[in-house]
One Martini backbone bead per residue (centre of mass of N, CA, C, O) as a GRO file, in nm:
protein
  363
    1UNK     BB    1   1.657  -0.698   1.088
    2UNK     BB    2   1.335  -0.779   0.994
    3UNK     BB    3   1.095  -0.584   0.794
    4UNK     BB    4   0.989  -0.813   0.521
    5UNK     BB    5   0.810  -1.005   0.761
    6UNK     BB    6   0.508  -1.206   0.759
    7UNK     BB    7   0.492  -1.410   1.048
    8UNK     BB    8   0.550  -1.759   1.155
    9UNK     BB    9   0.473  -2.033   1.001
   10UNK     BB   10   0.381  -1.838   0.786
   11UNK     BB   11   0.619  -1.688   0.580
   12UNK     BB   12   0.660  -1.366   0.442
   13UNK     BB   13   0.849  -1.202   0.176
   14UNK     BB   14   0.957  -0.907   0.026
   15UNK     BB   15   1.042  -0.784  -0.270
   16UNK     BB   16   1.154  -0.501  -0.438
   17UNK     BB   17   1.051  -0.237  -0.677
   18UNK     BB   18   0.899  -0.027  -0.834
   19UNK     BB   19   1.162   0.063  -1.057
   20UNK     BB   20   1.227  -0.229  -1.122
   21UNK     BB   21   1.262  -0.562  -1.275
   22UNK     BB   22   1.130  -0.650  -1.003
   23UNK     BB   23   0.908  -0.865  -0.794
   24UNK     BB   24   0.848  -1.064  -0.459
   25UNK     BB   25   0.799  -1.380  -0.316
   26UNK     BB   26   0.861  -1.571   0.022
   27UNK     BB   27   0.740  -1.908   0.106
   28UNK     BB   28   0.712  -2.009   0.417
   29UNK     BB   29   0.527  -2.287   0.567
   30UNK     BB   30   0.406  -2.444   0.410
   31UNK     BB   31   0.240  -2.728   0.300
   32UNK     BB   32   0.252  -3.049   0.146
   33UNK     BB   33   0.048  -3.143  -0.145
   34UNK     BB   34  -0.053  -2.858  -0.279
   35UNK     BB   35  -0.200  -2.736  -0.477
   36UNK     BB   36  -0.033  -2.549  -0.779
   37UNK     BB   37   0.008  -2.244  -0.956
   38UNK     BB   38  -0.046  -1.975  -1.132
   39UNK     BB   39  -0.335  -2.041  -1.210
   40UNK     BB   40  -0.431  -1.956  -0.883
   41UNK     BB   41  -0.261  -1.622  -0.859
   42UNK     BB   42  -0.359  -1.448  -1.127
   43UNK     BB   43  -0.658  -1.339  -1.056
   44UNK     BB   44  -0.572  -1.130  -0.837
   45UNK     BB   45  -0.383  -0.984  -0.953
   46UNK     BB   46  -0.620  -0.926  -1.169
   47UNK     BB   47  -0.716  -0.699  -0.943
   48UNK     BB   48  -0.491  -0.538  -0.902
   49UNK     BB   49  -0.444  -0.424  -1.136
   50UNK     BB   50  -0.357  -0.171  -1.316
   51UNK     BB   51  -0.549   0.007  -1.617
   52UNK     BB   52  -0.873  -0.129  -1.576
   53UNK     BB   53  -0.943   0.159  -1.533
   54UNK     BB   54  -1.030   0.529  -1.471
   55UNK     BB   55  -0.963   0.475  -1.164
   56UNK     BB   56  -0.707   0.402  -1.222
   57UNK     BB   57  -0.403   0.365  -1.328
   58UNK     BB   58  -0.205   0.374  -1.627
   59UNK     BB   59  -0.007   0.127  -1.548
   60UNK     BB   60   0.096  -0.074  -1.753
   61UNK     BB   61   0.050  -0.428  -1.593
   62UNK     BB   62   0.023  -0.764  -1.628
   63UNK     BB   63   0.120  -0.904  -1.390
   64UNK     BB   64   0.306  -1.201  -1.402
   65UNK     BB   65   0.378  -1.480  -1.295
   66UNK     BB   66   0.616  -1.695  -1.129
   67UNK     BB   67   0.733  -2.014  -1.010
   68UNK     BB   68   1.073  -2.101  -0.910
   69UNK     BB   69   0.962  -2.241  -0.622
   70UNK     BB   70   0.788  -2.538  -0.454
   71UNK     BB   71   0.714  -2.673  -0.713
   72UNK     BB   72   0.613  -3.033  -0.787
   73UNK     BB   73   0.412  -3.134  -0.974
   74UNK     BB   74   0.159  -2.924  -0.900
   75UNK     BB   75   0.327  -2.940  -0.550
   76UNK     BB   76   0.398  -2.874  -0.313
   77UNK     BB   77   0.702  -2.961  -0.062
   78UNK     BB   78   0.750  -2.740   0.199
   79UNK     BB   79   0.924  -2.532   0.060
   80UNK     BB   80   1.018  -2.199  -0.069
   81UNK     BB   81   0.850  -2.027  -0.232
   82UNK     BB   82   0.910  -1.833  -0.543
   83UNK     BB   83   0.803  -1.512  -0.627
   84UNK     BB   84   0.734  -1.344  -0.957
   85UNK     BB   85   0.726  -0.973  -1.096
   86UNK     BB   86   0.731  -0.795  -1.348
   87UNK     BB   87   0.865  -0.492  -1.463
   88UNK     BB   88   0.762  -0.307  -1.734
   89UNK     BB   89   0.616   0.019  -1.725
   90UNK     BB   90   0.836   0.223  -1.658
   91UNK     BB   91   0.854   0.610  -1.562
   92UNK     BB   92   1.068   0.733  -1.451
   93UNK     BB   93   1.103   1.036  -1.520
   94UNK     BB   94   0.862   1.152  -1.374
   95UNK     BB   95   1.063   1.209  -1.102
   96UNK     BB   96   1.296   1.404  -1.159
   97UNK     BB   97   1.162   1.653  -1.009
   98UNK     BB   98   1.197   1.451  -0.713
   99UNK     BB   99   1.492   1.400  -0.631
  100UNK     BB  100   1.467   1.685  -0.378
  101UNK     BB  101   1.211   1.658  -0.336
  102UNK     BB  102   0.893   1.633  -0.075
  103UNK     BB  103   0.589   1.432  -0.076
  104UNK     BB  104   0.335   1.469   0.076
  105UNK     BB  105   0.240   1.170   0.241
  106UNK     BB  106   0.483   1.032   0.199
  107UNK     BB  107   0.810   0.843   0.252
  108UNK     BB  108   1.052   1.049   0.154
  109UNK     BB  109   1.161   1.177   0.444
  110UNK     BB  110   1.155   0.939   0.632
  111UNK     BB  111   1.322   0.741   0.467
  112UNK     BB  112   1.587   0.952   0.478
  113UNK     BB  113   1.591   1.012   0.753
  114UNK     BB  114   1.688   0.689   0.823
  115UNK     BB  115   1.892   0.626   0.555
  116UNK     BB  116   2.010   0.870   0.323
  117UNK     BB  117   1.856   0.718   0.127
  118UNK     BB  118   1.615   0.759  -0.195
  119UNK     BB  119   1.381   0.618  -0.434
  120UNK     BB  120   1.234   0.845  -0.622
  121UNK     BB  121   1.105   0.589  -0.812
  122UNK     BB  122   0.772   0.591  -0.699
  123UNK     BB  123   0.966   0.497  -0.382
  124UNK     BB  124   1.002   0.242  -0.426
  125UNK     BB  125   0.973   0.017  -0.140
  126UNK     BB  126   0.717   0.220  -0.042
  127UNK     BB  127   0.557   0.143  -0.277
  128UNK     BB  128   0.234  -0.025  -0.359
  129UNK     BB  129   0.375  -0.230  -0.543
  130UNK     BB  130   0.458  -0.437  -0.344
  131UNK     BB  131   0.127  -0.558  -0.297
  132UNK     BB  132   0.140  -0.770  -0.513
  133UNK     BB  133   0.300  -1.014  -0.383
  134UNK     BB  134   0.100  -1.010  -0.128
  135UNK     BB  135  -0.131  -1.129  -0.333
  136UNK     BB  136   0.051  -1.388  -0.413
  137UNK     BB  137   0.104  -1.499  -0.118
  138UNK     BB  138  -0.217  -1.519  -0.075
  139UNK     BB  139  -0.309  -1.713  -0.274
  140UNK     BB  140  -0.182  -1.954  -0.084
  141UNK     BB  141  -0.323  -1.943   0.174
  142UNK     BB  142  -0.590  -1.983   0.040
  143UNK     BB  143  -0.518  -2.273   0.038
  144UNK     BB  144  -0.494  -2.360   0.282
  145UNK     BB  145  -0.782  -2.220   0.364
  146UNK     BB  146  -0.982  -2.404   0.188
  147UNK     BB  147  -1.262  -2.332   0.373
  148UNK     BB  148  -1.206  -2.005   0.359
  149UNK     BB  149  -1.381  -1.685   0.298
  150UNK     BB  150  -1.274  -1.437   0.117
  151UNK     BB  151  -1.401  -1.082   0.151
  152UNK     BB  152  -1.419  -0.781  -0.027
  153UNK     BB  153  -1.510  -0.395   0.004
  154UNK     BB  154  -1.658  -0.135  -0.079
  155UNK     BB  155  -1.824   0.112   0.164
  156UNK     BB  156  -1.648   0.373   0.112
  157UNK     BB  157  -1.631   0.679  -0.035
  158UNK     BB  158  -1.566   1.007   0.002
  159UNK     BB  159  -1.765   0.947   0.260
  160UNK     BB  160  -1.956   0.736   0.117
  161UNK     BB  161  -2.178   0.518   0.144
  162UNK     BB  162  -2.324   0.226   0.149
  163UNK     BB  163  -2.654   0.029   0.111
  164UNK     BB  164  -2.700  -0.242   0.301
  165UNK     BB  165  -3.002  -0.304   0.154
  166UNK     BB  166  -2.823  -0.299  -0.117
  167UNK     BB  167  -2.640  -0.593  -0.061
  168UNK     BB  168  -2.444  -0.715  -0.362
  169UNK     BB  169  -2.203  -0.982  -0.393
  170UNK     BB  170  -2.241  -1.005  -0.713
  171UNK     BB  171  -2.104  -0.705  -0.743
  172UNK     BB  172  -1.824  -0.685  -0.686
  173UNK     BB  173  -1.694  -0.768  -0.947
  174UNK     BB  174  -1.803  -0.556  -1.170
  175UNK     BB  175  -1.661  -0.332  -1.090
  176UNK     BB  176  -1.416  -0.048  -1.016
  177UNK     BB  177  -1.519  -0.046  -0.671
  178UNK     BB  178  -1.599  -0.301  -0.510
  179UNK     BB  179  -1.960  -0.294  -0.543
  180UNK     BB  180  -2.252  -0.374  -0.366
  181UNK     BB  181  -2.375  -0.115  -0.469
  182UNK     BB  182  -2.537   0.029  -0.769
  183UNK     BB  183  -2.568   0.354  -0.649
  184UNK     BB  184  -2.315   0.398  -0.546
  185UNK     BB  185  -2.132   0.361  -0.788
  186UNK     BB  186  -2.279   0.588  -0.942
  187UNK     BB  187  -2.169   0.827  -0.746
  188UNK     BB  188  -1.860   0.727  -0.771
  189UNK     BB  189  -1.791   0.822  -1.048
  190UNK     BB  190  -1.846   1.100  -1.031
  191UNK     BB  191  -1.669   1.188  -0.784
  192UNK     BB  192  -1.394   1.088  -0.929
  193UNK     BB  193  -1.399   1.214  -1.156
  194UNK     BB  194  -1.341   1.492  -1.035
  195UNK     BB  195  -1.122   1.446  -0.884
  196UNK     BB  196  -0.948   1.389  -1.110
  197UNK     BB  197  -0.971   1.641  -1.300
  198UNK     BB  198  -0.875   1.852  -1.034
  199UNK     BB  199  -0.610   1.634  -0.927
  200UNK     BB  200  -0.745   1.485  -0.721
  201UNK     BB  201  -0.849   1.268  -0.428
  202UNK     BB  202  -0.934   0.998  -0.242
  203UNK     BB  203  -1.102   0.784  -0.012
  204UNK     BB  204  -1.138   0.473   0.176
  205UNK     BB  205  -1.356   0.193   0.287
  206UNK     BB  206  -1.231  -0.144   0.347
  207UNK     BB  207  -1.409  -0.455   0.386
  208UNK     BB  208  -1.389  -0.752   0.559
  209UNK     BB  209  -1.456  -1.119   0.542
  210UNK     BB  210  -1.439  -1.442   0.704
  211UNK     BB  211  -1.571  -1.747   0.618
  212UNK     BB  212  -1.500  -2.042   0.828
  213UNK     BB  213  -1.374  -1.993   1.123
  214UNK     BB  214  -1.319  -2.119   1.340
  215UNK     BB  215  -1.278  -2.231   1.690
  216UNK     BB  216  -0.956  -2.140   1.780
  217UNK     BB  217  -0.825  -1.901   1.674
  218UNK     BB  218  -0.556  -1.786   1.837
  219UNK     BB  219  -0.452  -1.582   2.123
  220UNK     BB  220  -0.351  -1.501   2.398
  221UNK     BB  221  -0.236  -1.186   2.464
  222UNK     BB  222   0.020  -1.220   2.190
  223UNK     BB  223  -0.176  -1.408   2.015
  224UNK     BB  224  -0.358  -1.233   1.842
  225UNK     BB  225  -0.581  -1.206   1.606
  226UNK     BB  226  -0.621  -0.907   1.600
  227UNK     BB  227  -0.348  -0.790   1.646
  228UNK     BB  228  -0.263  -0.950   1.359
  229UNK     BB  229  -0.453  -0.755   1.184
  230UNK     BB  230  -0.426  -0.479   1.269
  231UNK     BB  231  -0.087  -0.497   1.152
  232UNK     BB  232  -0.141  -0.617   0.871
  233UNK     BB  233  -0.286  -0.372   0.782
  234UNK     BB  234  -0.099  -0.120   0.871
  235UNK     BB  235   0.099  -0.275   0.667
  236UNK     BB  236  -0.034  -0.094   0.442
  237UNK     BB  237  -0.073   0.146   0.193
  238UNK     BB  238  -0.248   0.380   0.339
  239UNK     BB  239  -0.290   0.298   0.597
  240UNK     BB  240  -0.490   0.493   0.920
  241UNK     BB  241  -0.733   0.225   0.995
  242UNK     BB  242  -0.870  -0.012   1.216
  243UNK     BB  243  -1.135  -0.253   1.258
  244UNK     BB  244  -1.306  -0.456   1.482
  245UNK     BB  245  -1.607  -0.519   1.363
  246UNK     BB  246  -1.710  -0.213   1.539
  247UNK     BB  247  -1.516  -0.081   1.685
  248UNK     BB  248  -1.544   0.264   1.773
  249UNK     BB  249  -1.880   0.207   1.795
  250UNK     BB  250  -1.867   0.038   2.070
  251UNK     BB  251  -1.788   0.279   2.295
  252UNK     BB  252  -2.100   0.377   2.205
  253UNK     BB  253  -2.203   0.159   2.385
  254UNK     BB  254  -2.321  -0.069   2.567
  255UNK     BB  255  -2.333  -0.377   2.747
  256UNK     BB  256  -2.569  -0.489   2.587
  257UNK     BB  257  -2.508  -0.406   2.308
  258UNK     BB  258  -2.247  -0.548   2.274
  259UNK     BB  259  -2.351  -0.817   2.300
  260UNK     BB  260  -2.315  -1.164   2.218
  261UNK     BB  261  -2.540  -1.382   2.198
  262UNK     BB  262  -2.577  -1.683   2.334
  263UNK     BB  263  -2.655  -2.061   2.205
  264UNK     BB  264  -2.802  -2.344   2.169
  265UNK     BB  265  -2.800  -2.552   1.899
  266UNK     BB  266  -3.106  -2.671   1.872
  267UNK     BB  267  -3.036  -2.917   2.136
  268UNK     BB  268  -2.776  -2.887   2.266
  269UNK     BB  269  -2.591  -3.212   2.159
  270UNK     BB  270  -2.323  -3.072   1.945
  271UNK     BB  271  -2.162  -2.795   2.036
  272UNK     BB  272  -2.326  -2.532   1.951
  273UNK     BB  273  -2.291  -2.247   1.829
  274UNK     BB  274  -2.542  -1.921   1.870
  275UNK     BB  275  -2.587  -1.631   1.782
  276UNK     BB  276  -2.717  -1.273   1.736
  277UNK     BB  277  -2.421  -1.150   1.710
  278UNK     BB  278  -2.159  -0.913   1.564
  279UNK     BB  279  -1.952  -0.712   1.771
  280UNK     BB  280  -1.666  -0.870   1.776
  281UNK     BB  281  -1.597  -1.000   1.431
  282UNK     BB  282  -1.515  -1.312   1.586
  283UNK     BB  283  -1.359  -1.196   1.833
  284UNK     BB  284  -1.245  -1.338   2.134
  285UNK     BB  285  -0.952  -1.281   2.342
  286UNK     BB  286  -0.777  -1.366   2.017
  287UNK     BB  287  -1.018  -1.554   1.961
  288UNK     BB  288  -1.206  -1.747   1.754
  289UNK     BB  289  -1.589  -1.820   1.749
  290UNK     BB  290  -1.672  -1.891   1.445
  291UNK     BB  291  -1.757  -1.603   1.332
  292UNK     BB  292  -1.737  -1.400   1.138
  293UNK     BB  293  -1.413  -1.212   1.050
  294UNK     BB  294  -1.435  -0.860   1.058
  295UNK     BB  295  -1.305  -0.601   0.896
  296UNK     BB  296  -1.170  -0.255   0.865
  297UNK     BB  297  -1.048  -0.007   0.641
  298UNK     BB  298  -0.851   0.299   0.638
  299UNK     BB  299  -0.774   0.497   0.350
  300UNK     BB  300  -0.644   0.731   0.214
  301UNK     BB  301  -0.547   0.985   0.009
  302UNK     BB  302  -0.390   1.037  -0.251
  303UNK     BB  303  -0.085   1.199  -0.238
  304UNK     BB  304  -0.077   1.244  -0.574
  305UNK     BB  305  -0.099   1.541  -0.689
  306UNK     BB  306  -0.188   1.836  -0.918
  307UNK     BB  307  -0.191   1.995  -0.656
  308UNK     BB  308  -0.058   2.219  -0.496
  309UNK     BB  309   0.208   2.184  -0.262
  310UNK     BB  310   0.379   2.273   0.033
  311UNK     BB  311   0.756   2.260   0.067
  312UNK     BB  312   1.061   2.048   0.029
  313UNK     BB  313   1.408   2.100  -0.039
  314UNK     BB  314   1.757   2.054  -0.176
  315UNK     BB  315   1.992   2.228  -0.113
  316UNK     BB  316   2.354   2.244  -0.253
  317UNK     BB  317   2.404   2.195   0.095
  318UNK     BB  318   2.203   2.012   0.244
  319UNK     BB  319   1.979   2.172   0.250
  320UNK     BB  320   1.666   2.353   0.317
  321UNK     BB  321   1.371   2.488   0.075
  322UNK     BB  322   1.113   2.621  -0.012
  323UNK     BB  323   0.823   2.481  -0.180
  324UNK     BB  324   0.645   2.338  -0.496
  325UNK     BB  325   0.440   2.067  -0.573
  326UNK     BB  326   0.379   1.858  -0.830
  327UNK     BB  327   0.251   1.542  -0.926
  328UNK     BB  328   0.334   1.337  -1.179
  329UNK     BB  329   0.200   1.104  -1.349
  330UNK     BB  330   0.089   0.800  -1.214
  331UNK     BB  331  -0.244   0.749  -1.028
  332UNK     BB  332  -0.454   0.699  -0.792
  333UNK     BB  333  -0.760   0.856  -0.738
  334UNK     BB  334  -0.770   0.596  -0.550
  335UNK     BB  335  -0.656   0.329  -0.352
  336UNK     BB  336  -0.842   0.153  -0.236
  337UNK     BB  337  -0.939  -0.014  -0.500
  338UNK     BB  338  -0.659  -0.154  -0.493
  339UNK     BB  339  -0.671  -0.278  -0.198
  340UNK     BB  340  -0.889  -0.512  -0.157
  341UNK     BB  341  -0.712  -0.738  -0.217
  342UNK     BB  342  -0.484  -0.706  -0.014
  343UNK     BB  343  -0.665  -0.724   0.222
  344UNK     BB  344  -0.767  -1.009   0.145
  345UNK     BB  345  -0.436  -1.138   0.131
  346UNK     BB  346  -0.404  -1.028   0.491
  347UNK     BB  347  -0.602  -1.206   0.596
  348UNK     BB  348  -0.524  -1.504   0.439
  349UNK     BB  349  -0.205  -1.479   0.598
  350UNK     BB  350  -0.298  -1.474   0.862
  351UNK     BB  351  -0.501  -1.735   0.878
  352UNK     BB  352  -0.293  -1.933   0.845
  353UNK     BB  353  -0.110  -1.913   1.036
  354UNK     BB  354  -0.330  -1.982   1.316
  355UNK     BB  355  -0.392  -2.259   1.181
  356UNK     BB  356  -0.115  -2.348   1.200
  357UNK     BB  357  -0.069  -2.248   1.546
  358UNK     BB  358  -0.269  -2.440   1.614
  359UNK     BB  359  -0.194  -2.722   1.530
  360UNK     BB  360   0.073  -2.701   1.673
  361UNK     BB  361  -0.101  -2.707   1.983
  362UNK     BB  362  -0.370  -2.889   1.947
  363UNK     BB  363  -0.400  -3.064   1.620
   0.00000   0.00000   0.00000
């Protein structure tokens, strides 16, 4: 049984560890004929690349990516293409304190709980690590659904909310927090310095919007596109609550309240239709209605930290006893920041499925 893939018509597998010598993804069911390089996909691993301010870890890692298979003069074959990821920058040593201990909130407990042995360096392939792979191959994603605009964004950190009414798109690429609002951004700084100094860590809430998606991707009962979107998000790691659309925040609506109204568009000749809203994110049925698709994940905050935290150890008989752990390394002190690309990868590579079996069933 396969649990490193993800997809049915486009199927990506991702493979390798947090520090082994390499990691990377095999992308399948691409279809022939897509220009394609290096340089289509290197763009966004340097989004979510490590290092790259003080809000990140300080794992000075390249990304640089390598197309091993699947690309013949510059375009797609067809065949399954190959992408590889060096890892350069490994610091085992920073782990070997916790070769024997279990570090809350982490999968160090349950991955031994299941397989009997686990790669202490890092988390091995339960760390985010992993995620840098799944960006190379939504970068790929994005190119089959070329018509498809995919933005993600942070929203919330440590509880504070932008303020909507001051959302500049622009503005999110400029700063380390993926901030479209520029007073946030600046609250921001200060609370995770603060977090950061203090050895500790914060969560955050990244929201994603997908614009151009027509009517009719997605299936009902179980081939919805709401559940493989819930699916793709909450398989990212420390992602721990997924919403579509209105999310939660429906329960608490009348049913007046949350209905998306709608209108013929026009004259009511092309066969278009206008909404008046969207609270339910794009997604009607488990099928796109053609409105932006719109997704939020909820990060939790970064399990290492330096502040002491009680555990337990294996003592020399192979049981337990209680201890205190304190994890040092490189780490960040939000994860949410760098999982924005990831997030927006895991869109771009669920929508790309749906659009490949649509097609295949509807033409």
């Amino acid at each position: 049984m396969s649990v490193n893939s993800f997809g049915r018509v486009l199927r990506f597998t991702t493979w390798g560890e947090s520090h082994g010598p390499a990691l990377g993804a095999v992308v399948d069911g691409c279809p022939p004929r897509i220009e394609l390089s290096e340089a289509d996909i290197q763009p966004f691993l340097d989004a979510r690349r490590p290092g790259t301010s003080r809000f990140t870890t300080q794992r000075r890692e390249p990304d640089e990516v390598r197309i091993l298979s699947g690309v013949f003069e510059g375009q797609t074959t067809g065949t399954p293409i190959s992408l590889m990821i060096e890892n350069t920058d490994q610091r085992s040593k920073d782990y070997s304190e916790i070769a024997k201990s279990y570090r809350p909130g982490h999968a160090d407990y349950a991955y031994d709980a299941k397989y009997g042995i686990r790669d202490y360096r890092g988390g091995g392939r339960s760390s985010a690590r992993e995620t840098a792979a799944r960006v190379a191959a939504g970068a790929i994603a994005r190119k089959v659904i070329s018509g498809v605009t995919v933005r993600a964004w942070v929203s919330e950190m440590g509880g504070d909310t932008i303020d909507e009414a001051s959302f500049d798109a622009s503005l999110i690429p400029t700063n380390p927090f993926f901030c479209p609002d520029p007073a946030a951004a600046e609250r921001w700084a200060e609370r995770l310095d603060y977090a950061r100094r203090s050895g500790s860590s914060l969560g955050a809430v990244v929201t994603c919007e997908a614009v151009g998606v027509p009517a009719g991707w997605g299936a009902p009962v179980y081939g919805k596109l709401d559940a493989d979107l819930a699916s793709a998000m909450m398989g990212i790691n420390a992602v721990k609550g997924v919403e579509i659309g209105d999310g939660f925040e429906a329960a608490r609506l009348t049913g007046e309240q949350n209905a998306d109204p709608m209108r013929p568009s026009g004259d009511g000749e092309t066969g278009e239709v206008t909404f008046g809203a969207n609270h339910a994110g794009g997604i009607a049925g488990g099928i796109s209605t053609g409105q932006p698709v719109r997704v939020r994940v909820a990060f939790k905050p970064t399990s290492s930290i330096l502040i002491p935290v009680p555990t337990i150890r294996k003592d020399d008989t192979g049981g337990f006893e209680q201890g205190e752990i304190v994890t040092k390394g490189r780490h960040d002190p939000c994860v949410g920041l760098r999982g924005v690309p990831v997030v927006e990868a895991m869109m771009a590579l669920t929508l790309a499925d749906h659009f490949l079996l649509n097609r295949a069933q509807c033409g």
